[in-house]
N, CA, C and O of each residue as an XYZ file, in Angstrom:
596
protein
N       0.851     -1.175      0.000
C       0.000      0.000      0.000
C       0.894      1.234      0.000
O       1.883      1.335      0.726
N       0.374      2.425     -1.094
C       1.913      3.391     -1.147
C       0.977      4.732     -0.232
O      -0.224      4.954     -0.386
N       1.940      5.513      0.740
C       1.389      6.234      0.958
C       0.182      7.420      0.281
O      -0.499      8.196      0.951
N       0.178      7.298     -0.950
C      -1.028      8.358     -1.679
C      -2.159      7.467     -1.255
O      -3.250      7.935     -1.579
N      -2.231      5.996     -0.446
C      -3.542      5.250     -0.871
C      -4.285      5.499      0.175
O      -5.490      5.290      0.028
N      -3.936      5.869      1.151
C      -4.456      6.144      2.652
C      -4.162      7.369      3.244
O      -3.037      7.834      3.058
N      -5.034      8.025      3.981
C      -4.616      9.224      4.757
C      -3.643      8.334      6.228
O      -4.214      7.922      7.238
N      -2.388      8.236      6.017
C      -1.933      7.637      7.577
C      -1.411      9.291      8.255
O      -1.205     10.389      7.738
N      -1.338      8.691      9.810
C      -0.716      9.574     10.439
C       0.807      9.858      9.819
O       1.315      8.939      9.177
N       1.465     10.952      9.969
C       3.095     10.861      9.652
C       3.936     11.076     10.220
O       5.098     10.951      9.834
N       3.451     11.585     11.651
C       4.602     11.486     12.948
C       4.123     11.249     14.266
O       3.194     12.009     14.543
N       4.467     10.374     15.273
C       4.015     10.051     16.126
C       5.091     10.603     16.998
O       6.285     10.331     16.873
N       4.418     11.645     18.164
C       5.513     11.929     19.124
C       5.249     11.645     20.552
O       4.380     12.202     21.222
N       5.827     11.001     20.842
C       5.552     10.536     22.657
C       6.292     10.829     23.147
O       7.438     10.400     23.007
N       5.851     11.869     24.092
C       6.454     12.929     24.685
C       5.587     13.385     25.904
O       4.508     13.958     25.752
N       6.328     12.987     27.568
C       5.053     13.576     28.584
C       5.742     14.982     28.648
O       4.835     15.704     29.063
N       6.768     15.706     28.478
C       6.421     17.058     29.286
C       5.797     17.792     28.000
O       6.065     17.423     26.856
N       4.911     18.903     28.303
C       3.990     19.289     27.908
C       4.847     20.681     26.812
O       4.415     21.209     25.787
N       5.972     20.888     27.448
C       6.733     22.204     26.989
C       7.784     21.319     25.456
O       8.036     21.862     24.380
N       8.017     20.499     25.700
C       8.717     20.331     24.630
C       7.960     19.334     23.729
O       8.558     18.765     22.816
N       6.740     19.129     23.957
C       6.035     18.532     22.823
C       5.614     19.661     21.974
O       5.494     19.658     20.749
N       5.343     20.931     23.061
C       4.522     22.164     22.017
C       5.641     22.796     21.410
O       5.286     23.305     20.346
N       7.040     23.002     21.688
C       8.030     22.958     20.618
C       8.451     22.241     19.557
O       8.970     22.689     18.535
N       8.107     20.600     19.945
C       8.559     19.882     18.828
C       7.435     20.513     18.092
O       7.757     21.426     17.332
N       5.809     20.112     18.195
C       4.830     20.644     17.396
C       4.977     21.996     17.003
O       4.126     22.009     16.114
N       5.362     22.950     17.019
C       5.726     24.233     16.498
C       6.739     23.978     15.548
O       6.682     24.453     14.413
N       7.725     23.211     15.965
C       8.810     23.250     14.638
C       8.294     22.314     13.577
O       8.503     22.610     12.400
N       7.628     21.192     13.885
C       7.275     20.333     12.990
C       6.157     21.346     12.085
O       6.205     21.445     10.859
N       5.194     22.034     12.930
C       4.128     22.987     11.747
C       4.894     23.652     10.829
O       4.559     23.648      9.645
N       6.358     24.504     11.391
C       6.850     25.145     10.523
C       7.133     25.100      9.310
O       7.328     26.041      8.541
N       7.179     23.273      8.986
C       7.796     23.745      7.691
C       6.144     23.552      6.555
O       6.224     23.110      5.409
N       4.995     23.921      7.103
C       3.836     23.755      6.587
C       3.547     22.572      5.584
O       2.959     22.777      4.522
N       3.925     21.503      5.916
C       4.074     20.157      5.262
C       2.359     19.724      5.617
O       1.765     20.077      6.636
N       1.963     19.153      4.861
C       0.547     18.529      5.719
C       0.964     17.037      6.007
O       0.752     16.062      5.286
N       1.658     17.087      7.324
C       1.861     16.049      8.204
C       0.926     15.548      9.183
O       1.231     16.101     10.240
N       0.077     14.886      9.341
C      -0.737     14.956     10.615
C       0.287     14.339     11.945
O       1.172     13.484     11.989
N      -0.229     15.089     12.782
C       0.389     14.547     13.803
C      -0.061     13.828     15.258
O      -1.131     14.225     15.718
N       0.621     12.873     15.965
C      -0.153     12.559     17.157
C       0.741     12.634     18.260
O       1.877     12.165     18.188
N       0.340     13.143     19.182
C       1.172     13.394     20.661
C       0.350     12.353     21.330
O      -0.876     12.326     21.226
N       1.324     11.150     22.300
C       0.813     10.595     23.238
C       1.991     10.584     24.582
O       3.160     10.201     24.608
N       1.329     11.033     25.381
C       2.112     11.252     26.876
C       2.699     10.443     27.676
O       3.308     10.833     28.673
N       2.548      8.838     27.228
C       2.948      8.067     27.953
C       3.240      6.627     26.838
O       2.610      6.377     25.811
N       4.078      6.049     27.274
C       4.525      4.813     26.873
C       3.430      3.557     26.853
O       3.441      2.539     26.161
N       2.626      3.931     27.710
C       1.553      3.056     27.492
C       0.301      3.237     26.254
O      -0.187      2.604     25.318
N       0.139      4.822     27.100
C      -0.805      4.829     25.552
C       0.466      4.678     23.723
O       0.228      4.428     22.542
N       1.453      4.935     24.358
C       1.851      5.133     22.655
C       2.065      2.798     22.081
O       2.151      2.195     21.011
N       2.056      2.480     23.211
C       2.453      1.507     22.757
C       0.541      0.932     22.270
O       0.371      0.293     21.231
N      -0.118      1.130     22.773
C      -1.722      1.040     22.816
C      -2.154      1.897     21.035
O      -2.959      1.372     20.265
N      -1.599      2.904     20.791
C      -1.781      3.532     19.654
C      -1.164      2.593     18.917
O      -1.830      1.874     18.173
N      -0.015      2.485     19.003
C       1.099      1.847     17.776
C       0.223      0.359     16.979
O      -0.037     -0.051     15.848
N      -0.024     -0.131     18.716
C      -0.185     -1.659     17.728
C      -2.037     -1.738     18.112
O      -2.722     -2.675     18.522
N      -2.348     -0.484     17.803
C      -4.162     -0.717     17.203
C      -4.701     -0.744     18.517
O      -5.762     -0.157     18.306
N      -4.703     -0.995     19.617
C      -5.360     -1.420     20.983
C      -6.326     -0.393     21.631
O      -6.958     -0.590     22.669
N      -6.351      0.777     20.844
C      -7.050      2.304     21.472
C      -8.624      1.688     21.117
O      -9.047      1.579     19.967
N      -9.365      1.324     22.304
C     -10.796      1.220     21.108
C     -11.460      2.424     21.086
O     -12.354      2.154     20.284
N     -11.634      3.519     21.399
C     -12.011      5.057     20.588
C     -11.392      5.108     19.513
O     -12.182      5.598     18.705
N     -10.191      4.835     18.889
C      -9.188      5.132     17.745
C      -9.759      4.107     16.335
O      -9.964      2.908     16.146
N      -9.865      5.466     15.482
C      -9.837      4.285     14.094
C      -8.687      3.772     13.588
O      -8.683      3.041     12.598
N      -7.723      4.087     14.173
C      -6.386      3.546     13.735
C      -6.493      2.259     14.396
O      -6.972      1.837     15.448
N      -5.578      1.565     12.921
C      -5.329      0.161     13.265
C      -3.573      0.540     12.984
O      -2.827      1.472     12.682
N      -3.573     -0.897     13.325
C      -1.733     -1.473     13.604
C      -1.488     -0.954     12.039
O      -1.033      0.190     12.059
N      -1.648     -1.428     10.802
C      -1.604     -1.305      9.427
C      -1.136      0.199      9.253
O      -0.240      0.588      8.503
N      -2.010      1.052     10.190
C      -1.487      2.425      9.620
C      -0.319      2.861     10.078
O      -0.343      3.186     11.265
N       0.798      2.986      9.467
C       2.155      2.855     10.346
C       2.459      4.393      9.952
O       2.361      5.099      8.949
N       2.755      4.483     10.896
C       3.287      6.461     10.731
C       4.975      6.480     10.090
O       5.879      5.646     10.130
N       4.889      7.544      9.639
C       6.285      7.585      8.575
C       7.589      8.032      9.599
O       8.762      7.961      9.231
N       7.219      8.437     10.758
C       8.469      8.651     11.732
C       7.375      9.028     13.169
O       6.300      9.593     13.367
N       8.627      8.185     14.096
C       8.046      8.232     15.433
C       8.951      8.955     16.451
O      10.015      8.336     16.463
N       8.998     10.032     17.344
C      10.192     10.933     18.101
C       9.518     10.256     19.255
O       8.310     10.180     19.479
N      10.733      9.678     20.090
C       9.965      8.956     21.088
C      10.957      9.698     22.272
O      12.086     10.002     21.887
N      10.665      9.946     23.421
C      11.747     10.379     24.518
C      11.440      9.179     25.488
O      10.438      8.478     25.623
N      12.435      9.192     25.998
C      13.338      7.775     27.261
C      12.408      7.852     28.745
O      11.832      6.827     29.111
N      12.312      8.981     29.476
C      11.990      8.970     30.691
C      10.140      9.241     30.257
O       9.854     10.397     29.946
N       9.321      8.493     30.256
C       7.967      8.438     30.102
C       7.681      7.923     31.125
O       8.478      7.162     31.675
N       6.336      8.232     31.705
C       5.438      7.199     33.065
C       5.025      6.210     31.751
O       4.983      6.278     30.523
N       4.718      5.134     32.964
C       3.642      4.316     32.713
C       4.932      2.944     32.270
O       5.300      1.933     32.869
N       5.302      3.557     30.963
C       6.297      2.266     30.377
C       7.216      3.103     29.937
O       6.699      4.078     29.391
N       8.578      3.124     29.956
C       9.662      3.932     29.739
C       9.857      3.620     27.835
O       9.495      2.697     27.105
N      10.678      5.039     27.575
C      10.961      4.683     26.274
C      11.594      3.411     25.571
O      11.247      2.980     24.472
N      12.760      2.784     26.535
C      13.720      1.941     25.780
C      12.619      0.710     25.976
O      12.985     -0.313     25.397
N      11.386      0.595     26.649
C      10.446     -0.232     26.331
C       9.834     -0.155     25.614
O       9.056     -1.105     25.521
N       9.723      0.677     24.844
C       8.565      1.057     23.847
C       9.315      0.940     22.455
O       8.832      0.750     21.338
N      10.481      1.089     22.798
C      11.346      0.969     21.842
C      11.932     -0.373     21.196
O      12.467     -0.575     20.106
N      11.715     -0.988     21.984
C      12.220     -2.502     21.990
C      10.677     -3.046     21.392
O      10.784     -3.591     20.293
N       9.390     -2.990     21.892
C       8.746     -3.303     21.387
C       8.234     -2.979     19.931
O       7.508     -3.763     19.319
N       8.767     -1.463     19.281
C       8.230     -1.537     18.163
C       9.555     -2.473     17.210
O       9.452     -3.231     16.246
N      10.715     -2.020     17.969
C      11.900     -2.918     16.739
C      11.499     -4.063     16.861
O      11.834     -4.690     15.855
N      10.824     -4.831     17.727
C      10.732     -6.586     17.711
C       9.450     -6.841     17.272
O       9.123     -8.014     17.452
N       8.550     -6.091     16.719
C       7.723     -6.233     15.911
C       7.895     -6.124     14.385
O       8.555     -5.300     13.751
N       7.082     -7.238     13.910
C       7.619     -7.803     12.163
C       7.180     -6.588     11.385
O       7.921     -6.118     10.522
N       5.634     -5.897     11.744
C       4.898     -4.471     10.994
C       5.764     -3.387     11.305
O       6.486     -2.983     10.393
N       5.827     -2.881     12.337
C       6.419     -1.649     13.173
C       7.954     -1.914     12.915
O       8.512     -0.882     12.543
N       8.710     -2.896     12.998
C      10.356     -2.691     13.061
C      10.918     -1.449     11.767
O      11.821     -0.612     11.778
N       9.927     -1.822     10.776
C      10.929     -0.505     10.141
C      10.766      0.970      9.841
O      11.366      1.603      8.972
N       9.788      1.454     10.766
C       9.433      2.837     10.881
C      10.752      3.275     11.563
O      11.363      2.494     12.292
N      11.294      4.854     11.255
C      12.254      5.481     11.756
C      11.573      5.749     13.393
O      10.387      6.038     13.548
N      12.410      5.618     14.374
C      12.368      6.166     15.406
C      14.009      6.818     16.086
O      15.124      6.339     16.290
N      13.292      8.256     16.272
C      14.525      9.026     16.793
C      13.895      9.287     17.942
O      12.825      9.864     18.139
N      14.964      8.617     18.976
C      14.712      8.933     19.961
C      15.569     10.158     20.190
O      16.647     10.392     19.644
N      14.733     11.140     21.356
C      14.735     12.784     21.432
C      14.452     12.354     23.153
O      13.379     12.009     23.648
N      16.154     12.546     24.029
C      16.057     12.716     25.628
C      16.802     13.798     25.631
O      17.444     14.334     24.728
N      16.654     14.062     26.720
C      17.516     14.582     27.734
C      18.786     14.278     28.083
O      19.630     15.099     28.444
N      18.981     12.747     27.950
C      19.619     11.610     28.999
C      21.241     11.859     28.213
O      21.192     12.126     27.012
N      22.008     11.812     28.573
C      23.757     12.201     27.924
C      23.680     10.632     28.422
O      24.768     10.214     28.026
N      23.245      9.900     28.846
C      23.871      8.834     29.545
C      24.474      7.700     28.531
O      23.676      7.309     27.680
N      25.793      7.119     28.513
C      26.052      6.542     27.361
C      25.421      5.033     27.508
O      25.258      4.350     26.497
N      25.117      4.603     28.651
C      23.864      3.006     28.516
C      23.147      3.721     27.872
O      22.989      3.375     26.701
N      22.512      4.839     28.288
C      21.076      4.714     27.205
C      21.504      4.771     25.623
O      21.090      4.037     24.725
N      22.315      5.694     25.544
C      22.523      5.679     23.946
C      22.951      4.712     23.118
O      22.771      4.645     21.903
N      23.692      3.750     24.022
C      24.084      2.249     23.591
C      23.106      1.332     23.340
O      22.902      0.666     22.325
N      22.375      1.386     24.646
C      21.167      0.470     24.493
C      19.970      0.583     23.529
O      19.355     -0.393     23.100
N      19.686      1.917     23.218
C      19.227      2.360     21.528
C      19.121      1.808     20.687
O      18.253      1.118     20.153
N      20.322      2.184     20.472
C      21.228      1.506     19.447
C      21.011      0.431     19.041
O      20.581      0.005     17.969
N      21.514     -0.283     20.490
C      21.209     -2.193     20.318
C      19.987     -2.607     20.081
O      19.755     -3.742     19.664
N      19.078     -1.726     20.323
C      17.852     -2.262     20.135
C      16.777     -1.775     19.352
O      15.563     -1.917     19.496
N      17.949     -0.718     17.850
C      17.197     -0.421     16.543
C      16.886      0.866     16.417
O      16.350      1.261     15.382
N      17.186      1.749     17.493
C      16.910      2.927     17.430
C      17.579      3.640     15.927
O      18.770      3.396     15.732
N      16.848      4.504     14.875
C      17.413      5.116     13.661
C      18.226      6.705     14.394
O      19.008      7.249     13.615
N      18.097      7.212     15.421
C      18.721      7.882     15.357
C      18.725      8.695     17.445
O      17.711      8.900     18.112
N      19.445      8.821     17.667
C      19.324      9.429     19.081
C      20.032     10.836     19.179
O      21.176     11.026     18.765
N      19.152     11.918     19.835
C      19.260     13.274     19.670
C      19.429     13.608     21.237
O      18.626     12.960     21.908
N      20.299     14.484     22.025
C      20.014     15.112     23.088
C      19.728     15.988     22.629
O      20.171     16.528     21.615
N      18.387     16.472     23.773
C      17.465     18.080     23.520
C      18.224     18.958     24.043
O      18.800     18.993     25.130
N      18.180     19.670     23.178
C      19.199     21.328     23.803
C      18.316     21.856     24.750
O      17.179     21.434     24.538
N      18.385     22.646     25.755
C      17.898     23.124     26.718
C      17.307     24.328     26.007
O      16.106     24.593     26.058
N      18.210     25.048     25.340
C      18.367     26.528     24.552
C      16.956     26.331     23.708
O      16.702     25.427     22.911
N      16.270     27.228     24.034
C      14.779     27.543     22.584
C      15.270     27.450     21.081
O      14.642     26.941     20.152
N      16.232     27.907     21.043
C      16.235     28.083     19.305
C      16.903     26.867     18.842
O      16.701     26.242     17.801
N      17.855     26.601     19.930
C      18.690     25.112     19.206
C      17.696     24.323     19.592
O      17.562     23.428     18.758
N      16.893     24.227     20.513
C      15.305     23.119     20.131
C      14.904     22.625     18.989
O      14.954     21.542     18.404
N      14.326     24.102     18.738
C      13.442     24.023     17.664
C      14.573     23.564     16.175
O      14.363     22.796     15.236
N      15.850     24.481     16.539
C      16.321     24.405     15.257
C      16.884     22.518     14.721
O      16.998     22.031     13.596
N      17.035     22.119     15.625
C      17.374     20.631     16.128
C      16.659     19.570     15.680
O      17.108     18.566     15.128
N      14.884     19.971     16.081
C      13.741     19.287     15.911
C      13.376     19.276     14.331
O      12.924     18.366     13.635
N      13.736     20.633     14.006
C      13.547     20.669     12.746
C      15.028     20.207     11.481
O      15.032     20.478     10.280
N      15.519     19.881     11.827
C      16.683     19.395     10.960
C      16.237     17.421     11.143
O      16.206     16.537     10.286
N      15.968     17.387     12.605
C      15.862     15.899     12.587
C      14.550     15.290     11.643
O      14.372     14.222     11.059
N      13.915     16.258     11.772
C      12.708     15.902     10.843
C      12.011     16.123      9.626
O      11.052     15.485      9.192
N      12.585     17.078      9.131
C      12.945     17.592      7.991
C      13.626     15.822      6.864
O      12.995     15.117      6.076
N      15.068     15.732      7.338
C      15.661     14.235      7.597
C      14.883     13.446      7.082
O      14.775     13.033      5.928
N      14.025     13.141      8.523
C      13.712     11.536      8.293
C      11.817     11.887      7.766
O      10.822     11.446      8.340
N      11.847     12.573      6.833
C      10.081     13.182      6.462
C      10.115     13.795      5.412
O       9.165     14.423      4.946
N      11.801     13.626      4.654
C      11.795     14.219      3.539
C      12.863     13.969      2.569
O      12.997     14.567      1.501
N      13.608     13.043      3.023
C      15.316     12.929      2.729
C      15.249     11.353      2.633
O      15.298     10.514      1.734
N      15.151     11.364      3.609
C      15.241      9.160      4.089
C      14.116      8.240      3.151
O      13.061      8.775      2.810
N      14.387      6.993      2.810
C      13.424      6.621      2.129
C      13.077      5.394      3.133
O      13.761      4.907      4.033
N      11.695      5.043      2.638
C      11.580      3.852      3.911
C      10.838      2.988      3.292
O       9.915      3.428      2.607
N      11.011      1.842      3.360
C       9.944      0.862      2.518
C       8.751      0.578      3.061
O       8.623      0.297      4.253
N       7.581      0.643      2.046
C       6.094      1.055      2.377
C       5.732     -0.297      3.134
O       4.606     -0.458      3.605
């Protein structure tokens, strides 16, 4: 199925603090792409979105979003869980996920890694290198990268 055949979502961002989701979403509007987008706050619901389980949601598992920004420290189920579960899934393993922390910590960035992450970003603290950051990473992988349908 090629993306013209379906309206899918095209970026999934799971993200609980509330301040740097409305930055990522500001830089992602910027470049006026008609991307739809979905913010989910927790590792549980994103893992509940991903593989179809929302029953309010018409999304099924099938609709696979074209890039997912996932951050590490989430309630409920932490990122490198959520992360592990979409790479060890046969549908979901080959959607881009950049994970976007905080964390300098080199286990986490290793463990990423090991477990399929396409790309790991520390968030600048600074507003403009945020945004300017968010928008280079996604720009990238939403316009540059090719991914098989």
């Amino acid at each position: 199925m090629s993306q013209n055949e379906h309206q899918d979502v095209t970026v999934v961002l799971i993200e609980d603090n509330p301040d740097d989701a409305e930055l990522t979403m500001r830089s992602l509007n910027s470049f006026q792409l008609k991307n739809e987008l979905v913010w989910l706050k927790d590792g549980a619901s994103a893992l509940q979105y991903l593989f179809g389980e929302l029953p309010s949601e018409n999304h099924k598992k099938n609709d696979k979003p074209k890039l997912i920004l996932l951050d590490l420290k989430l309630p409920k189920v932490d990122g490198i869980e959520v992360l592990r579960r979409i790479k060890s899934d046969q549908e979901l393993k080959t959607i881009p996920v950049v994970v976007m922390s905080s964390s300098k910590e080199p286990i986490d960035l290793k463990t990423c890694y090991e477990l399929g992450a396409n790309s790991f970003v520390t968030k600048p603290i600074n507003y403009k290198e945020f945004i300017e950051v968010t928008k280079n990473v996604s720009l990238y992988w939403l316009l540059v990268n090719q991914t098989p349908d």
